[in-house]
Short mmCIF file of the C-alpha atoms (twelve columns), coordinates in Angstrom:
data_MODEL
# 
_entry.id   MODEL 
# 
loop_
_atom_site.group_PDB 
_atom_site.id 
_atom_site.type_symbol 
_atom_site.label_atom_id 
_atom_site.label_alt_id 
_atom_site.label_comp_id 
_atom_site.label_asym_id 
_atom_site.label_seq_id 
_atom_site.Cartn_x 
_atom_site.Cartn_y 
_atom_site.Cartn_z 
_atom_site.pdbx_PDB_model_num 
ATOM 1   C CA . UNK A 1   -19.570 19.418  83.976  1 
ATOM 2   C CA . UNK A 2   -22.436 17.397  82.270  1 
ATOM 3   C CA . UNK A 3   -22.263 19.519  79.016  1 
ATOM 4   C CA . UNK A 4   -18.987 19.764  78.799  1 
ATOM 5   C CA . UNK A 5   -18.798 15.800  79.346  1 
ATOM 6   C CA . UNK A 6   -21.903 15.114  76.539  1 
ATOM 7   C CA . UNK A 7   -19.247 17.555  74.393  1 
ATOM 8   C CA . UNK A 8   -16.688 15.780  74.496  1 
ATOM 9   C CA . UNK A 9   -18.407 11.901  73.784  1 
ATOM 10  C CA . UNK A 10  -20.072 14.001  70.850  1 
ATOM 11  C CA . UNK A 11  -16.275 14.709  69.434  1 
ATOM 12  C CA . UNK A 12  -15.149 11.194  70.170  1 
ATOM 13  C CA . UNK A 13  -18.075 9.520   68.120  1 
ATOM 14  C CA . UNK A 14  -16.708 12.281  65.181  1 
ATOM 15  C CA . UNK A 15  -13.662 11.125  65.092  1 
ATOM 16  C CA . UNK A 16  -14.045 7.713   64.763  1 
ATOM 17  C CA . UNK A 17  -17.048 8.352   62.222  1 
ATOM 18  C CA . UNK A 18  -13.930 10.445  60.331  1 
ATOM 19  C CA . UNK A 19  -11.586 7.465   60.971  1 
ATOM 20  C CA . UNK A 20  -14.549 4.559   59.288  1 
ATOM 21  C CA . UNK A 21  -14.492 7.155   55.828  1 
ATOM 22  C CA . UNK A 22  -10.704 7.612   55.721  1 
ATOM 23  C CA . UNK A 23  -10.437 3.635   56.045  1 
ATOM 24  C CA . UNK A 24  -13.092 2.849   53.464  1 
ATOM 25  C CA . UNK A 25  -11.710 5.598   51.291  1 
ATOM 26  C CA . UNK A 26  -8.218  4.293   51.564  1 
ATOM 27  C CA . UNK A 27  -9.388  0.699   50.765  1 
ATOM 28  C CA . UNK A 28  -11.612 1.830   47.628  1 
ATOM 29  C CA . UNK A 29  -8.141  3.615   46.206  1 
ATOM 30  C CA . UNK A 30  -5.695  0.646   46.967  1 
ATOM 31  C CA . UNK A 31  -4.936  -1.352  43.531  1 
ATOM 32  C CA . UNK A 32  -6.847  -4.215  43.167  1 
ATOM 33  C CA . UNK A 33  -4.803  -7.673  43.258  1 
ATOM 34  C CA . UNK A 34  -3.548  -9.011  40.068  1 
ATOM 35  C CA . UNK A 35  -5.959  -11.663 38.458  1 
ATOM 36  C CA . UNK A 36  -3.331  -14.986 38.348  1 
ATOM 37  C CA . UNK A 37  -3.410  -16.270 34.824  1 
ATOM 38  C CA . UNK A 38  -2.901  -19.989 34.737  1 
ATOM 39  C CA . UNK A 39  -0.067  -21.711 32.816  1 
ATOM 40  C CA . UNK A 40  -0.796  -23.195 29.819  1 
ATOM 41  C CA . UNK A 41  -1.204  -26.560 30.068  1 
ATOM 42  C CA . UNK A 42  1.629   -28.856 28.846  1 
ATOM 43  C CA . UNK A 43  1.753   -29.511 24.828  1 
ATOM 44  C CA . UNK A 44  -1.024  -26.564 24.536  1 
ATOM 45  C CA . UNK A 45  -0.664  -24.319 21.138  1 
ATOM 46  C CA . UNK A 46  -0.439  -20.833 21.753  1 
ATOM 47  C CA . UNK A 47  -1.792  -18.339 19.029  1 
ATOM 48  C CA . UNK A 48  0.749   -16.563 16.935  1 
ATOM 49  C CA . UNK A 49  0.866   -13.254 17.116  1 
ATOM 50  C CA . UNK A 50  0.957   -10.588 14.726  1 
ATOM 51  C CA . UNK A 51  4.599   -10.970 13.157  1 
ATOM 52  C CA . UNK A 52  7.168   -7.939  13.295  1 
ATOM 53  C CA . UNK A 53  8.901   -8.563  10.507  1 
ATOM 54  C CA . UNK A 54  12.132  -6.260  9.987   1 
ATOM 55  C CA . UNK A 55  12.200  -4.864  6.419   1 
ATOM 56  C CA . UNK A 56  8.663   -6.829  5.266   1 
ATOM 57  C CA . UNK A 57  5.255   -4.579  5.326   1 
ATOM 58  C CA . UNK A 58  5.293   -1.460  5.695   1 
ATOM 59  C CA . UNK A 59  5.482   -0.514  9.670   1 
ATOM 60  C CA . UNK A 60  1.587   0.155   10.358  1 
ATOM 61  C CA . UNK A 61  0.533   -2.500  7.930   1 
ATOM 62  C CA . UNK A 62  0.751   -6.678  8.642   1 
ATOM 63  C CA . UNK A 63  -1.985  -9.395  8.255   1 
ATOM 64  C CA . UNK A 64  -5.738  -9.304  8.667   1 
ATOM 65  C CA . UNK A 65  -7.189  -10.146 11.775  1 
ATOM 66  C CA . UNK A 66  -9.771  -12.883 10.535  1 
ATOM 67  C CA . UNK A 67  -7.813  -14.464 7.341   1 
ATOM 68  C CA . UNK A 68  -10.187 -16.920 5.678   1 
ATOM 69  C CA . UNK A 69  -10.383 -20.458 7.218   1 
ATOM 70  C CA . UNK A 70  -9.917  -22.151 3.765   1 
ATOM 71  C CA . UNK A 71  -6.436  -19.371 2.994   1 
ATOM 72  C CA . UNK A 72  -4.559  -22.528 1.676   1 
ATOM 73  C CA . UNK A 73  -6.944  -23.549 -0.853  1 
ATOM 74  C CA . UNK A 74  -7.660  -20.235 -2.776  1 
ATOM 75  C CA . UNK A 75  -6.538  -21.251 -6.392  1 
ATOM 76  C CA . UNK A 76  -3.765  -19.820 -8.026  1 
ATOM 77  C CA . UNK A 77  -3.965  -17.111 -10.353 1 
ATOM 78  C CA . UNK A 78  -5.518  -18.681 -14.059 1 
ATOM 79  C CA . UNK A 79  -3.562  -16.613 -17.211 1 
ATOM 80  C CA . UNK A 80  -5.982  -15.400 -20.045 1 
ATOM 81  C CA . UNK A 81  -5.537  -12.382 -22.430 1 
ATOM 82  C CA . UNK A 82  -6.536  -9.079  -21.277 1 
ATOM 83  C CA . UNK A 83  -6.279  -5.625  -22.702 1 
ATOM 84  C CA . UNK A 84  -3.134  -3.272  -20.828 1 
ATOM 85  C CA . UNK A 85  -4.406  -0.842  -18.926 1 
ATOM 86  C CA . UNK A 86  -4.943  2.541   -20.641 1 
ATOM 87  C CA . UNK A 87  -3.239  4.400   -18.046 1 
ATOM 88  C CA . UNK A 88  -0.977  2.520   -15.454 1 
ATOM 89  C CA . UNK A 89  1.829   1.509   -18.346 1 
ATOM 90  C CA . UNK A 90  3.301   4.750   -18.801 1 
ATOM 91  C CA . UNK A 91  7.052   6.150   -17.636 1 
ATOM 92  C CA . UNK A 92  6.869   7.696   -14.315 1 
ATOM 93  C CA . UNK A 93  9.180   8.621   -11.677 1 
ATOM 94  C CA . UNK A 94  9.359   7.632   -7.848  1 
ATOM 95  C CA . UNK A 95  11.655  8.618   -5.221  1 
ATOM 96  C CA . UNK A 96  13.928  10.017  -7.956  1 
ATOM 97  C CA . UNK A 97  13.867  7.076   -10.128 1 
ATOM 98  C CA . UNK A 98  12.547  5.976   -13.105 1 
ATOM 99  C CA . UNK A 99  10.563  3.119   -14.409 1 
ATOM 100 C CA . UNK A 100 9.651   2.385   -18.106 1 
ATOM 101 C CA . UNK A 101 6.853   -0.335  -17.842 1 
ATOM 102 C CA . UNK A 102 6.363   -3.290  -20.785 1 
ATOM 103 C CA . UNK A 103 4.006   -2.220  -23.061 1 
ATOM 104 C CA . UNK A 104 3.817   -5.797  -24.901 1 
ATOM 105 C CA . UNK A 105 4.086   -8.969  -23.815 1 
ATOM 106 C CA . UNK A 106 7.945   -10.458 -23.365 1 
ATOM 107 C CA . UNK A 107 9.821   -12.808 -21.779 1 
ATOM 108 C CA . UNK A 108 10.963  -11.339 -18.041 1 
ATOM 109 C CA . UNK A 109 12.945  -13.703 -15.356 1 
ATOM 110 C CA . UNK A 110 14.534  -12.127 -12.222 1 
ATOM 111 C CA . UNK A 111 15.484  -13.442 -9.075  1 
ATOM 112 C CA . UNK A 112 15.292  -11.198 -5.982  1 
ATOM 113 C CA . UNK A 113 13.804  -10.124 -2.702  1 
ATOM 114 C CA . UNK A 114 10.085  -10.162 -2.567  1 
ATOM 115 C CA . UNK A 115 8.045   -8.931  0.176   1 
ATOM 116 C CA . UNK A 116 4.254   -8.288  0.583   1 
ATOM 117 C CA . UNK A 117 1.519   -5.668  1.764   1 
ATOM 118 C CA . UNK A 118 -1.750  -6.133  3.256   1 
ATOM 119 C CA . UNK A 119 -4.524  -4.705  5.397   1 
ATOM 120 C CA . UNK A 120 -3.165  -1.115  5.235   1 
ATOM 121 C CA . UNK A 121 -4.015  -1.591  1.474   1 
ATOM 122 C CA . UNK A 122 -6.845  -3.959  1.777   1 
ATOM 123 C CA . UNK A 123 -9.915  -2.393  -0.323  1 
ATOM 124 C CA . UNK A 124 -8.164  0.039   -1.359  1 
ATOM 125 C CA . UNK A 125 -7.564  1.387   -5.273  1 
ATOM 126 C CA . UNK A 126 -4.420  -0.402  -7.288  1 
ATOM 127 C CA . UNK A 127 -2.761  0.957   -10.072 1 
ATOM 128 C CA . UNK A 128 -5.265  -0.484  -12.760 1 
ATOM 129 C CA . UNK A 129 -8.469  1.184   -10.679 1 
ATOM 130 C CA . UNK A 130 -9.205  -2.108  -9.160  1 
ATOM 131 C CA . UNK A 131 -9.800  -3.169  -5.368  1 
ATOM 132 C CA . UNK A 132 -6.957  -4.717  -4.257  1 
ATOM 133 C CA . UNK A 133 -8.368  -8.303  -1.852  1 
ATOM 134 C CA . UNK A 134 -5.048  -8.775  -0.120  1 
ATOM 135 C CA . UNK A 135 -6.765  -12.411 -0.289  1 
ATOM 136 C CA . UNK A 136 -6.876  -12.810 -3.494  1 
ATOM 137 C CA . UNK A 137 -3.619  -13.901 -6.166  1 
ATOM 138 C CA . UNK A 138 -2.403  -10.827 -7.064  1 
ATOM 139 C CA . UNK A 139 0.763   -8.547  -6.962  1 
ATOM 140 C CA . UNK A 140 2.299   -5.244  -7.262  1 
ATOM 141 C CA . UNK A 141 5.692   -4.580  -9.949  1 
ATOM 142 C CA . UNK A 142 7.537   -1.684  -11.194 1 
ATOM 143 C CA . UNK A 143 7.346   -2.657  -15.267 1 
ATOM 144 C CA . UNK A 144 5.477   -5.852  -15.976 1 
ATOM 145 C CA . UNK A 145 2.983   -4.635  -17.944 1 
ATOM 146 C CA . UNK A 146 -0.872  -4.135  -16.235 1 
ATOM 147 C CA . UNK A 147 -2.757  -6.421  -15.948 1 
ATOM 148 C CA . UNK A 148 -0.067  -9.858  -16.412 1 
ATOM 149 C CA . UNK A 149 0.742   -12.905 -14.936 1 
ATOM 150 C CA . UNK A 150 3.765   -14.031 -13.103 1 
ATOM 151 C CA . UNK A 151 5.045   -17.027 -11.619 1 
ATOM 152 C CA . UNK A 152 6.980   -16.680 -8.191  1 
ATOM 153 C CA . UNK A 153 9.093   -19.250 -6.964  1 
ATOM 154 C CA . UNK A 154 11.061  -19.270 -3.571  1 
ATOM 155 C CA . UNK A 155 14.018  -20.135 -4.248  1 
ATOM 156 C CA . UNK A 156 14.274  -21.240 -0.052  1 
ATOM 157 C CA . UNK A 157 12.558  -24.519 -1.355  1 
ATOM 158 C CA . UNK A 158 10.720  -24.289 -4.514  1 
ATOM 159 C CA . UNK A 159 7.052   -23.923 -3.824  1 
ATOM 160 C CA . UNK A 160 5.050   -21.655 -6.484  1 
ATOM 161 C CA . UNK A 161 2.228   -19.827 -6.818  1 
ATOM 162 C CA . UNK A 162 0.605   -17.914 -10.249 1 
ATOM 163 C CA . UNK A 163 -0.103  -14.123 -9.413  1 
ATOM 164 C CA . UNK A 164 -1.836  -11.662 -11.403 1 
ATOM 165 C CA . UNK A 165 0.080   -8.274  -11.734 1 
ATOM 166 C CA . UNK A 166 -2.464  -5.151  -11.229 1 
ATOM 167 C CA . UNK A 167 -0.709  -2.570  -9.405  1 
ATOM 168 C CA . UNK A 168 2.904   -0.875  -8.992  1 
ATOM 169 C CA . UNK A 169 5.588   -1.415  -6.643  1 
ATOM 170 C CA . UNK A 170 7.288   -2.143  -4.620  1 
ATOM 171 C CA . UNK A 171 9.375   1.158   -4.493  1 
ATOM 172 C CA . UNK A 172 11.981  -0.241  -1.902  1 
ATOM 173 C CA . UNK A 173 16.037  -0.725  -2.959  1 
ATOM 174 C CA . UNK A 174 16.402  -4.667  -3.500  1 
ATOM 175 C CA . UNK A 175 12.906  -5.272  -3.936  1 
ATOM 176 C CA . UNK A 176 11.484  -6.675  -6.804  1 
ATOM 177 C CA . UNK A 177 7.608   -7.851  -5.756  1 
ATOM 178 C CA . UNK A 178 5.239   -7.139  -4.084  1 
ATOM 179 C CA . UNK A 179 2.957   -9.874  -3.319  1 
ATOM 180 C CA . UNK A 180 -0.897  -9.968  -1.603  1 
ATOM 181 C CA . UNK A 181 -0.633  -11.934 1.751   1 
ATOM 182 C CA . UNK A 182 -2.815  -15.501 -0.056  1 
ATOM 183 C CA . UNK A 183 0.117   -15.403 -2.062  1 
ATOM 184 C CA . UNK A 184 2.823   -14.878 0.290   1 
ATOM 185 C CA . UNK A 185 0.859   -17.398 2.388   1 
ATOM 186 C CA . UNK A 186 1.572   -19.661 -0.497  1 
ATOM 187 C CA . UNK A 187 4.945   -19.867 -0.912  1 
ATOM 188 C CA . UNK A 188 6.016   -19.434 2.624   1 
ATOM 189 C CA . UNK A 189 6.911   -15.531 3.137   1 
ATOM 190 C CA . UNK A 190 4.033   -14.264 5.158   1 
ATOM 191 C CA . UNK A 191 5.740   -15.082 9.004   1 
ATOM 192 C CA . UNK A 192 9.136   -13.595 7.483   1 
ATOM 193 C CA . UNK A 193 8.053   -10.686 5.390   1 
ATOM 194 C CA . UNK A 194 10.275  -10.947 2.906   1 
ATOM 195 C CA . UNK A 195 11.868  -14.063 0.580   1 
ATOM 196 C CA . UNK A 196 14.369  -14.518 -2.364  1 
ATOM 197 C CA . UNK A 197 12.192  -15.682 -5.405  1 
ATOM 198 C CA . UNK A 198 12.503  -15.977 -8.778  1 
ATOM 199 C CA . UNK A 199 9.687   -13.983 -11.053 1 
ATOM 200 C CA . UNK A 200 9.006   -15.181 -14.180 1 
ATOM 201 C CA . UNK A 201 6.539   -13.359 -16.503 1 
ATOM 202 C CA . UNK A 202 3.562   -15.767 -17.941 1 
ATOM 203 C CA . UNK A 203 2.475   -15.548 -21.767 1 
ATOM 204 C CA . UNK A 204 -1.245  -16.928 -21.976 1 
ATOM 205 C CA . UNK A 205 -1.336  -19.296 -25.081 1 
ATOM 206 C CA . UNK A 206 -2.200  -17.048 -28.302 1 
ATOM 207 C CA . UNK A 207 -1.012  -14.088 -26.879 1 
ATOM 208 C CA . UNK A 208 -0.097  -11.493 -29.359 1 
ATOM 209 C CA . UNK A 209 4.076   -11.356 -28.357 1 
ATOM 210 C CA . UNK A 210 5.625   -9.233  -30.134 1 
ATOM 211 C CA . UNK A 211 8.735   -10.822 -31.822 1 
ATOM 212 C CA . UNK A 212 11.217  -7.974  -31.813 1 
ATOM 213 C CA . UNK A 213 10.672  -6.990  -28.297 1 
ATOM 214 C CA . UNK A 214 13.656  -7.650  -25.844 1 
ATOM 215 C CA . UNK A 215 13.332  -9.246  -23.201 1 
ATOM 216 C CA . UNK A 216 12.165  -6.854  -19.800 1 
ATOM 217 C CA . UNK A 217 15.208  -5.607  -17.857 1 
ATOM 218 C CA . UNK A 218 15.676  -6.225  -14.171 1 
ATOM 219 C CA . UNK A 219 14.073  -4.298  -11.871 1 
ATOM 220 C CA . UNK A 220 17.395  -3.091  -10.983 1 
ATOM 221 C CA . UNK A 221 18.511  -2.429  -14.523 1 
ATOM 222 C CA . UNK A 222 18.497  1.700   -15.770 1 
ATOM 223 C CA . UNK A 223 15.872  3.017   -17.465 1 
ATOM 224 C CA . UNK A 224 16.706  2.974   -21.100 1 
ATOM 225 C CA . UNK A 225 18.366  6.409   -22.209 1 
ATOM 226 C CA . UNK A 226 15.398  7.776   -24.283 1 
ATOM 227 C CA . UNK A 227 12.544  7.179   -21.862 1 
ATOM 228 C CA . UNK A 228 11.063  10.667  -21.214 1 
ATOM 229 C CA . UNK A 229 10.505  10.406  -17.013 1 
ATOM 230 C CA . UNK A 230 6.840   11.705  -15.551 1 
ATOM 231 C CA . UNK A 231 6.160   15.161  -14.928 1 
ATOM 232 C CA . UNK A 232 9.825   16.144  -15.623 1 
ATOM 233 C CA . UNK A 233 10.318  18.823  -18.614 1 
ATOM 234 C CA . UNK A 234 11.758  21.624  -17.336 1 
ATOM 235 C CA . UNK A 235 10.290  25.237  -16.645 1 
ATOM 236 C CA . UNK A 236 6.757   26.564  -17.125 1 
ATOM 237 C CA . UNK A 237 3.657   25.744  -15.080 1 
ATOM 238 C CA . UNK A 238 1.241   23.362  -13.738 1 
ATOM 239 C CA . UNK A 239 -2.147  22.756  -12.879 1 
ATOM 240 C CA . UNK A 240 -2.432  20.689  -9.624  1 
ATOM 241 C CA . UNK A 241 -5.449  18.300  -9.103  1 
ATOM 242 C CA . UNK A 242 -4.671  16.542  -6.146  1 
ATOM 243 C CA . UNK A 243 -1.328  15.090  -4.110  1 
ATOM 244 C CA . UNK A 244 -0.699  11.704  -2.550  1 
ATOM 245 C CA . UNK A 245 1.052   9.613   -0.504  1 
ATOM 246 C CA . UNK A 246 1.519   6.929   -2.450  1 
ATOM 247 C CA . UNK A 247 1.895   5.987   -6.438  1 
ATOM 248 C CA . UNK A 248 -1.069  3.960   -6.362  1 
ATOM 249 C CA . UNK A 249 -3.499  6.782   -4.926  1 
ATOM 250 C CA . UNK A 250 -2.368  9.139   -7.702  1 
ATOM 251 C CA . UNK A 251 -3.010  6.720   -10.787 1 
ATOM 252 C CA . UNK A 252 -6.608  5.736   -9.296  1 
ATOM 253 C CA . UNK A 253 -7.398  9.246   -9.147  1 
ATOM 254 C CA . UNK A 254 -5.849  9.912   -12.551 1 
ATOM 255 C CA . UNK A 255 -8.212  6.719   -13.901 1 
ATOM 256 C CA . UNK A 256 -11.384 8.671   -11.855 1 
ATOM 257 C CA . UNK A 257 -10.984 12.534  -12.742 1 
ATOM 258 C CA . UNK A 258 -9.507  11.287  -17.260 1 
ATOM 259 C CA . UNK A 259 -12.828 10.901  -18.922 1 
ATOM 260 C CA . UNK A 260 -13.874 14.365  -17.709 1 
ATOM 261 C CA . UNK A 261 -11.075 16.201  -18.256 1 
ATOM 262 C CA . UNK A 262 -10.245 14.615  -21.871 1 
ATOM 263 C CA . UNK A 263 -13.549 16.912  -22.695 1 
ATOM 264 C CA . UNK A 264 -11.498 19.961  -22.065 1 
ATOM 265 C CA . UNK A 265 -8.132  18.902  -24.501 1 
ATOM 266 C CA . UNK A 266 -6.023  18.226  -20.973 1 
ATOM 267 C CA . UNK A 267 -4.242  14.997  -19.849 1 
ATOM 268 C CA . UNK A 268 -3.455  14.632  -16.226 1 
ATOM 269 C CA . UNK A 269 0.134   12.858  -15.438 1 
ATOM 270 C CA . UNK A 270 1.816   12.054  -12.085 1 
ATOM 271 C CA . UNK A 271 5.122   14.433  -10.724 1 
ATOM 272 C CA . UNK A 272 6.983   13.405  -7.987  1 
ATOM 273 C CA . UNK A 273 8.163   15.896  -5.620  1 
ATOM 274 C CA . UNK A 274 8.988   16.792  -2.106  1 
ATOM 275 C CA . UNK A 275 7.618   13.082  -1.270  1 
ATOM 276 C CA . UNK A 276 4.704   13.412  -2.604  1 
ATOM 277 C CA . UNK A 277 2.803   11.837  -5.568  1 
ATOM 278 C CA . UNK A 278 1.132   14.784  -7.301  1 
ATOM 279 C CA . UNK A 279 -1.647  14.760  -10.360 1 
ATOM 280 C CA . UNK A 280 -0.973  17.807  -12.669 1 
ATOM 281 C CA . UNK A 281 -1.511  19.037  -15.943 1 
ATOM 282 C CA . UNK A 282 0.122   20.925  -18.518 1 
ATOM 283 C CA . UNK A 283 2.886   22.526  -18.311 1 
ATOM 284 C CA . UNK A 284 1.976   25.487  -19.588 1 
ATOM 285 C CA . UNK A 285 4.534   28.425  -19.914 1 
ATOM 286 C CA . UNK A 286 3.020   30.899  -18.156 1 
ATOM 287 C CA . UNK A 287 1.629   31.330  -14.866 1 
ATOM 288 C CA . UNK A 288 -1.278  33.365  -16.665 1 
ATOM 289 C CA . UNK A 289 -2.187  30.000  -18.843 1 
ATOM 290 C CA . UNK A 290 -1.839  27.723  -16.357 1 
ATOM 291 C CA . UNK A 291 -4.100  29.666  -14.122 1 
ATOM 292 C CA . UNK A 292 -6.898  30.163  -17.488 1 
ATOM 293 C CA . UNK A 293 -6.440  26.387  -17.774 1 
ATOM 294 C CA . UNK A 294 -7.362  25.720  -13.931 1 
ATOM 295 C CA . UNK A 295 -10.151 28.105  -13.987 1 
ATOM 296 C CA . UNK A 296 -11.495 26.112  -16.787 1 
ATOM 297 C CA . UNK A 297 -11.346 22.746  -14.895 1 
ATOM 298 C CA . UNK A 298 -13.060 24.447  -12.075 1 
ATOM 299 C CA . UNK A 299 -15.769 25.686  -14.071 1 
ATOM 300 C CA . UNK A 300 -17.136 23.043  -16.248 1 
ATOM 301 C CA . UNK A 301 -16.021 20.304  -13.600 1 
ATOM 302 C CA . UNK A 302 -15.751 21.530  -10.287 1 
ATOM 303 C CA . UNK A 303 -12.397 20.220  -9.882  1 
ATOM 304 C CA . UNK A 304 -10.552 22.152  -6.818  1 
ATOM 305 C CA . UNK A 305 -6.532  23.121  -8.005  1 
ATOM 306 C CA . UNK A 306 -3.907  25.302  -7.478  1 
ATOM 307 C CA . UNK A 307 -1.323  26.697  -10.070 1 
ATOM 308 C CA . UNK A 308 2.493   25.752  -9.167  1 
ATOM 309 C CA . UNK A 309 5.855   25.977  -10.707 1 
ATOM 310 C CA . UNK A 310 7.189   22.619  -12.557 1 
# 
C-alpha cells in the first residue's frame, strides 16, 4: 500500500504545480488596468488639435506639426518686377475646363472663396519650378500671371496680407485661391479652411502694363472663345513622357525634361485625361511617327515613353 500511497501524494503535488502555472498564466493574459489620466486643472489651455475642416485642404493634407514660433511675424509678400514664367502661362485644361492665364500685367479684383494647402505640398515643385515653403507668402491661381502679386482681404473683417502668386490652382468649383498656411494664418482662415476674400492683383511701380489689355476675368468667367485648350486637337498621336496626379507635378516636369528635348525640334504640353495630368508631345498623325519620334527621345535622352492615341 506504501507505493501506491507515495503515488498518489506524487499526483497531488502535480496538480497543484499544474494549478500555480494555469493561475500565473491566467494573470499574465488578464488586461492590465487603465492608467487614470487626471483632469485638467481648472482654467488650463488645452492644445488644439489638428483642424478637420469640411471643404478646406485637401483630406490627407492640414498644417505642419512644428509651425515656426515667430508664424505671425513673417513679413508680407514685397512686389518687384519679375520676368513671367516661360512655361506655366500657357492655356491648359483641368477637369474638363479651361483656363487662359494673363500674359501681361492688368488690373484683376474678385471676391470669392479662398482656401489653402499645406504639408501634403510642403517642399514640393509649384507651377513656376520652385519649392513651395507652405511658410512662406505665397499662393496658388488659375490665370494671374506667374510669378505676381496679390492682395487678399477677408472680407469676415478686413485683415490683409500681400502674397506672391507662383503656382496654379485651386481646381475646386467656387474657389478662387489658394493660399500657403503663413498666409492663411494671416488673415484668419487657417482653423476654418476656407474664407470669402477679395483678390486684388498688385502692379509693382514701373511695371510695363500694357494699356489695351482688359482687365482679367473672374475665375468663374468662360474662357474666351478663341483660346486653343491644352493637348486638345483632335486625331493623330502622341508621345507620352510621364502622367500625374496633379497640374503642378506635370508643369515641374515639363520645366525639368524642356531644355533637352528643345534639342530634338519637340515641345512637351500637358493633356488631361481619364484624371490624370499627362506630359506629351506631338501629335503626330501616325502611329508610325509618333513611335520614330519616341524612339528618338529614348535614344539621345533616355527618356522612357509610350505612344498613345490623342
Amino acid at each position: 500500500m506504501l507505493p501506491a500511497r507515495a503515488g498518489q501524494s506524487g499526483t497531488g503535488r502535480a496538480a497543484r504545480a499544474l494549478a500555480a502555472i494555469i493561475a500565473i498564466t491566467l494573470a499574465a493574459c488578464a488586461p492590465a488596468p487603465k492608467r487614470e489620466v487626471a483632469p485638467p486643472a481648472p482654467g488650463a489651455v488645452l492644445a488644439p488639435s489638428a483642424p478637420t475642416r469640411p471643404g478646406g485642404y485637401y483630406k490627407d493634407d492640414g498644417p505642419g506639426e512644428n509651425p515656426p514660433a515667430n508664424l505671425d511675424a513673417i513679413p508680407d509678400a514685397t512686389p518687384r518686377l519679375e520676368a513671367f514664367n516661360r512655361f506655366a502661362n500657357r492655356p491648359y485644361t483641368v477637369f474638363g475646363r479651361e483656363y487662359v492665364p494673363a500674359t501681361s500685367l492688368r488690373s484683376y479684383k474678385e471676391r470669392g472663396l479662398a482656401s489653402w494647402y499645406g504639408r501634403k505640398f510642403h517642399n514640393q515643385k509649384t507651377s513656376t519650378g520652385e519649392t513651395y515653403d507652405m511658410y512662406a507668402m505665397t499662393a496658388a491661381h488659375p490665370t494671374l500671371p506667374l510669378p505676381s502679386y496679390a492682395r487678399v482681404t477677408s472680407l469676415a473683417d478686413g485683415r490683409s496680407v500681400v502674397v506672391r502668386v507662383n503656382d496654379r490652382g485651386p481646381f475646386h468649383a467656387g474657389r478662387i485661391i489658394d493660399l500657403s498656411y503663413a498666409a492663411a494664418a494671416r488673415i484668419g482662415i487657417a482653423q476654418k479652411g476656407s474664407g470669402e476674400v477679395e483678390v486684388e492683383s498688385i502692379l509693382p511701380a514701373g511695371a510695363p502694363v500694357t494699356t489695351a489689355a482688359q482687365p482679367l476675368p473672374p475665375v468663374g468667367a468662360a474662357a474666351p472663345a478663341a483660346s486653343i485648350p491644352v493637348a486638345q486637337e483632335p486625331g493623330g498621336y502622341v508621345v507620352q513622357l510621364g502622367a500625374f496626379a496633379n497640374y503642378a507635378n506635370a508643369q515641374a516636369f515639363i520645366a525639368h525634361v524642356t531644355n533637352q528635348i528643345t534639342t530634338l525640334g519637340v515641345e512637351a504640353r500637358v493633356h488631361e485625361a481619364g484624371g490624370l495630368f499627362r506630359v506629351v508631345v506631338g501629335p503626330y498623325p501616325t502611329r508610325d511617327e509618333a513611335g520614330r519620334a519616341g524612339d528618338r527621345l529614348r535614344t539621345a535622352l533616355g527618356l522612357d515613353n509610350m505612344v498613345k492615341p490623342q
